[in-house]
C-alpha positions in Angstrom: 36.0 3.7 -44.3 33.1 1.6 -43.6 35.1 -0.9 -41.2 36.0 2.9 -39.2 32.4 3.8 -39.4 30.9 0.7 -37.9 34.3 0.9 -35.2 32.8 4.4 -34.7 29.2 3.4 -34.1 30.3 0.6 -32.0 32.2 3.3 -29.7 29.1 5.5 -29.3 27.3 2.9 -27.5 25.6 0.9 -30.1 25.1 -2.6 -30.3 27.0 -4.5 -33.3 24.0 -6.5 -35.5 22.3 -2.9 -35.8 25.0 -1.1 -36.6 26.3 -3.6 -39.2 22.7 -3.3 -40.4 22.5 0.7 -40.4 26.0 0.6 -42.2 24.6 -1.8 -44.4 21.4 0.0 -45.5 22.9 3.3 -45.3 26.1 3.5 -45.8 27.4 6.7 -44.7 28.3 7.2 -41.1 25.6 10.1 -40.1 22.8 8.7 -42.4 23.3 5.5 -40.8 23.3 7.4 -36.8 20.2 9.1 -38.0 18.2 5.7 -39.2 19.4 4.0 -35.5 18.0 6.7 -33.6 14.9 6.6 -35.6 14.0 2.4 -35.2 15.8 3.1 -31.6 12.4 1.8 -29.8 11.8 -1.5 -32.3 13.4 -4.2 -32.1 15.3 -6.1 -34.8 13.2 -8.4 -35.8 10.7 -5.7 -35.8 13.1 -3.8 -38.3 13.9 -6.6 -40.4 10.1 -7.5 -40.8 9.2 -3.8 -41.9 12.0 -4.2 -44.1 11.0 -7.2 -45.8 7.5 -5.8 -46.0 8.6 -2.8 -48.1 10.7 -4.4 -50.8 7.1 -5.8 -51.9 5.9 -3.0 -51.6 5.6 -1.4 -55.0 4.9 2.5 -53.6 7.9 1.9 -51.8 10.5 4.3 -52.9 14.0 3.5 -52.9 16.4 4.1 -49.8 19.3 6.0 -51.5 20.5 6.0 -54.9 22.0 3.1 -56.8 25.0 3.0 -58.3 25.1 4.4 -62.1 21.9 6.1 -61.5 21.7 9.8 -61.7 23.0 11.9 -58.8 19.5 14.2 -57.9 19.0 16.0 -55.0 15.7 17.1 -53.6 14.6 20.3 -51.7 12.1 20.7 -48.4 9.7 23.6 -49.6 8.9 24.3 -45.5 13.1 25.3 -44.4 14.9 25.0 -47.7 17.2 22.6 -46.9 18.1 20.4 -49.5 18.5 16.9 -49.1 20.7 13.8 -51.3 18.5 11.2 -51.1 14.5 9.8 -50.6 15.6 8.0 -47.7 16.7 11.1 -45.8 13.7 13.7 -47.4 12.1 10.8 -45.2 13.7 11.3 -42.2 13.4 14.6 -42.4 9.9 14.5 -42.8 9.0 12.2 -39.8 12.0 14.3 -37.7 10.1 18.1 -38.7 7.0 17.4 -40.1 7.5 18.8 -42.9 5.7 17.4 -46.5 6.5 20.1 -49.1 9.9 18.1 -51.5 10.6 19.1 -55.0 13.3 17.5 -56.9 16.4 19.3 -58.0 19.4 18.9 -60.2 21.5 20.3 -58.0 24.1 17.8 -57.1 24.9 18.1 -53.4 28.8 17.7 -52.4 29.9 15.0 -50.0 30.9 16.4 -46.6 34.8 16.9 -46.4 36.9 15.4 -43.8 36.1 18.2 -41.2 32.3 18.8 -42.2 31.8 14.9 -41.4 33.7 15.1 -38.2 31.9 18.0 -36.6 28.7 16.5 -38.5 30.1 13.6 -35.9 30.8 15.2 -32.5 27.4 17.1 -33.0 25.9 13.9 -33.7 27.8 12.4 -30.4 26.5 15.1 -28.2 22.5 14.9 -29.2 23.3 11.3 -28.4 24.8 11.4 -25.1 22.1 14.1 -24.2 19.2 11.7 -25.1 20.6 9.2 -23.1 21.5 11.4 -20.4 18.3 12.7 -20.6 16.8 9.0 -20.7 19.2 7.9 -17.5 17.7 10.8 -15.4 13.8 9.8 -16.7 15.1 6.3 -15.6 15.9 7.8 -11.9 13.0 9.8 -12.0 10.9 6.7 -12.2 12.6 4.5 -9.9 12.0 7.0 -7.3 8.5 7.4 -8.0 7.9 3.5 -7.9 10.1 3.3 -4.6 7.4 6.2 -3.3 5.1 3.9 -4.7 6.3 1.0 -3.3 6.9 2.4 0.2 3.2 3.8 0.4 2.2 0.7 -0.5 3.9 -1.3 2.8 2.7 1.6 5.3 -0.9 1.1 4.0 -0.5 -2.7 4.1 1.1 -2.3 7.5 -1.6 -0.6 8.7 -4.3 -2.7 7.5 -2.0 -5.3 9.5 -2.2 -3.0 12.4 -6.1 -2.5 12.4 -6.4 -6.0 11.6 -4.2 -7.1 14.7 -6.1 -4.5 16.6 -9.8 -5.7 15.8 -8.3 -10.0 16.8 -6.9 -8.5 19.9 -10.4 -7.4 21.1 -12.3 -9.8 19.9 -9.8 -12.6 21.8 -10.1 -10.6 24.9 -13.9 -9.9 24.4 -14.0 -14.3 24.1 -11.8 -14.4 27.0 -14.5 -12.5 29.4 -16.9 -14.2 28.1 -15.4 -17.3 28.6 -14.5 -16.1 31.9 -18.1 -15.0 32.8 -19.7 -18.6 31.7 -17.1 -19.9 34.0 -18.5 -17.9 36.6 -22.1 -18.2 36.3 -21.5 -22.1 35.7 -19.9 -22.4 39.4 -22.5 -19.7 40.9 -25.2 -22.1 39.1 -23.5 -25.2 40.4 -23.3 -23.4 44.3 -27.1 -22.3 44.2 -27.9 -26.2 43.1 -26.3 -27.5 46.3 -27.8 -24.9 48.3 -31.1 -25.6 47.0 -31.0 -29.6 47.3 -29.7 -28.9 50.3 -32.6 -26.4 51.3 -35.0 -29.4 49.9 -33.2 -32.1 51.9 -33.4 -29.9 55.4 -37.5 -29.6 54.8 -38.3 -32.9 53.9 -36.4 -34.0 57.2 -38.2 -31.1 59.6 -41.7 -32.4 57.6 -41.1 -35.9 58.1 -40.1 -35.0 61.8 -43.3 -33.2 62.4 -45.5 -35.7 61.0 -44.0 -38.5 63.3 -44.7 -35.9 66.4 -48.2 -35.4 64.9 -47.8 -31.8 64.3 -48.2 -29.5 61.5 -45.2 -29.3 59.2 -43.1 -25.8 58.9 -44.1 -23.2 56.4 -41.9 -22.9 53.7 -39.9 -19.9 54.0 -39.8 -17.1 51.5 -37.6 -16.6 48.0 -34.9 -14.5 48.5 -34.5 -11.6 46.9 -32.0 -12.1 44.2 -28.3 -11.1 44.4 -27.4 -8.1 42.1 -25.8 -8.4 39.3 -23.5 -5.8 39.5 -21.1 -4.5 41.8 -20.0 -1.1 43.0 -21.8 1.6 44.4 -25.5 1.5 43.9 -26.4 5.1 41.9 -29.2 7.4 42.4 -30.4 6.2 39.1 -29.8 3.3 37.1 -26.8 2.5 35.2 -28.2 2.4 31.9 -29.6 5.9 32.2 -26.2 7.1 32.3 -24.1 8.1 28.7 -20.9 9.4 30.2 -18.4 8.2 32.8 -15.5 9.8 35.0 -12.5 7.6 36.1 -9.8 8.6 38.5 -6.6 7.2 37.0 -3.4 6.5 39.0 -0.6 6.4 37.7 2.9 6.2 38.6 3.3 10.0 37.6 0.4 11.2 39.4 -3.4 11.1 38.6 -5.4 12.7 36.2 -9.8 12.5 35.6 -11.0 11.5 32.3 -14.5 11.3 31.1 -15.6 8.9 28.6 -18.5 8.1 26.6 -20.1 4.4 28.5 -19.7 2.2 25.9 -15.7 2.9 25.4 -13.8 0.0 26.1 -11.0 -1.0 28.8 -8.8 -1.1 25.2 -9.4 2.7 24.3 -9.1 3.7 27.7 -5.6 2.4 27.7 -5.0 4.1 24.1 -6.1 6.9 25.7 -3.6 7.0 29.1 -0.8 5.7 26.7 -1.3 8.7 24.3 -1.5 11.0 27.3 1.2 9.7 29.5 3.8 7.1 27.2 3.3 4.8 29.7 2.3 0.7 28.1 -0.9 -0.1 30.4 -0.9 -3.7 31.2 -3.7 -4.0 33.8 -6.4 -2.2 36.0 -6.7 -2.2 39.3 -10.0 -1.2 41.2 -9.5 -1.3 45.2 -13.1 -1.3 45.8 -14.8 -3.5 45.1 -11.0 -5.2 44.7 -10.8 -6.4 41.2 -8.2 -6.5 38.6 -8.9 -5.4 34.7 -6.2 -7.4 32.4 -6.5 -8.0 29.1 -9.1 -10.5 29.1 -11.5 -7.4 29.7 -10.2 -5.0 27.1 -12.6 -5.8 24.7 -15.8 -4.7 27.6 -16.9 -1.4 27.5 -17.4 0.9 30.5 -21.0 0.3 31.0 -20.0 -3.7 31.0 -17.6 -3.9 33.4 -20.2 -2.0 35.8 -17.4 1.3 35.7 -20.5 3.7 35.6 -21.1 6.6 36.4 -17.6 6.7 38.0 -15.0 5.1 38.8 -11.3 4.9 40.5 -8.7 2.7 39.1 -5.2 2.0 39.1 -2.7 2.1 36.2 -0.3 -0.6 35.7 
């Protein structure tokens, strides 16, 4: 019987060295189902160690009955129902809560053939509900760590994004300047040879006029300096200005934006890209001619001299 017990807890799903142990401690088939859902969470070493623990125990009272001792039963004051052994007034105490046992001399009769096979099935079917019920928590979970999980990428992609964003601009905002240096390096260099040159032209006339015996040339006057800026000149100075309009062009036809001054090329690109789908790769002013690529998406409005208004082409 005890070989077709374990044979039977080995079919419901239970691994052999506790079942061999539940058999072993217990000894009956729905006792022994009872105790493995109850240590169900520990494992066996756990159990083992518990179990070592309480045979030195001396308040520890006795699993189940010993052979040759007298057949008691005991009785739960809170539902009545009476029970054959310590071991299971215990497990129904930690199963119900309940505290109130007595001892009786009642002897209970062992379950017949059919009590202990629908004591069997019903035992199967709490079982296979608990899993079940332990299968879906498992789903529920996974799905809330995928969520998890998949919130997780989007904010790291975005933070990627911005990040991307942020080098992009401050490349391009390098690149102008870069590009600028360049420029005032060469317009330095050009003024240099125009000013030796200047020097070499009035030391010549001076030392001619000095061999003729005549009074050297005056020195002619600074010129004014060239403006920094290009486009039309406004009725009031750039900086006094907080807002720009731009006439854009595009392939689809043109539409008028206005823009806070210091918005850059960048956002302005956002902007016509949000508006129209199209990817902006450049800037094209006719006049004064010059083109806006990347290397100036990082300026703002107000840099690139686009204020108070301004006509450019989209492509």
């Amino acid at each position: 019987m005890a070989s077709t017990d374990l044979n039977t807890l080995l079919e419901m799903g239970f691994d052999q060295p506790r079942a061999e142990l539940a058999m072993q401690k217990k000894g009956d088939l729905t006792a022994a189902v009872g105790w493995l859902e109850e240590v169900e969470g520990k494992s066996l070493d756990e159990i083992k160690a518990a179990d070592a623990r309480a045979e030195t125990d001396p308040n520890t009272v006795p699993a189940d009955l010993k052979p040759g001792e007298e057949a008691k039963s005991l009785v739960c004051g809170d539902c009545g129902r009476k029970l054959r052994s310590h071991a299971q007034a215990e497990f129904h105490a930690t199963k119900t809560g309940h505290v109130d046992f007595s001892e009786s001399t009642e002897e209970i009769a062992p379950l017949t053939e059919e009590e202990k096979k629908a004591k069997l099935e019903e035992l199967r079917r709490k079982l296979a509900e608990k899993r079940s019920g332990t299968s879906e928590q498992d789903q529920l979970d996974k799905k809330k760590n995928e969520e998890i999980r998949r919130k997780s990428t989007k904010e790291t992609q975005d933070i990627k994004e911005d990040l991307k964003k942020k080098e992009q601009l401050k490349d391009a905002a390098a690149k102008r300047k870069e590009k600028q240096d360049e420029i005032a390096a060469k317009e330095r260099i050009k003024a240099k040879i125009a000013a030796d040159k200047e020097e070499r032209r009035l030391r010549t006339e001076k030392e001619k006029a000095e061999r003729e015996g005549r009074a050297p040339p005056a020195a002619p006057k600074a010129a004014a300096p060239f403006p920094t800026t290009s486009g039309p000149v406004a009725s009031k100075p750039a900086s006094a200005y907080t807002e720009t309009r731009l006439r854009l062009h595009l392939p689809t036809g043109n539409i008028q934006k206005a823009f806070p001054v210091d918005t850059t090329l960048f956002e302005v690109a956002s902007a016509v890209t949000q508006d129209s789908g199209l990817e902006v790769g450049s800037f094209v002013q006719n006049f004064p001619k010059k083109v806006f690529d990347a290397v100036d998406f990082g300026a703002s409005l107000k840099e690139l001299g686009l204020v108070p208004s301004a006509s450019l082409i989209v492509k």
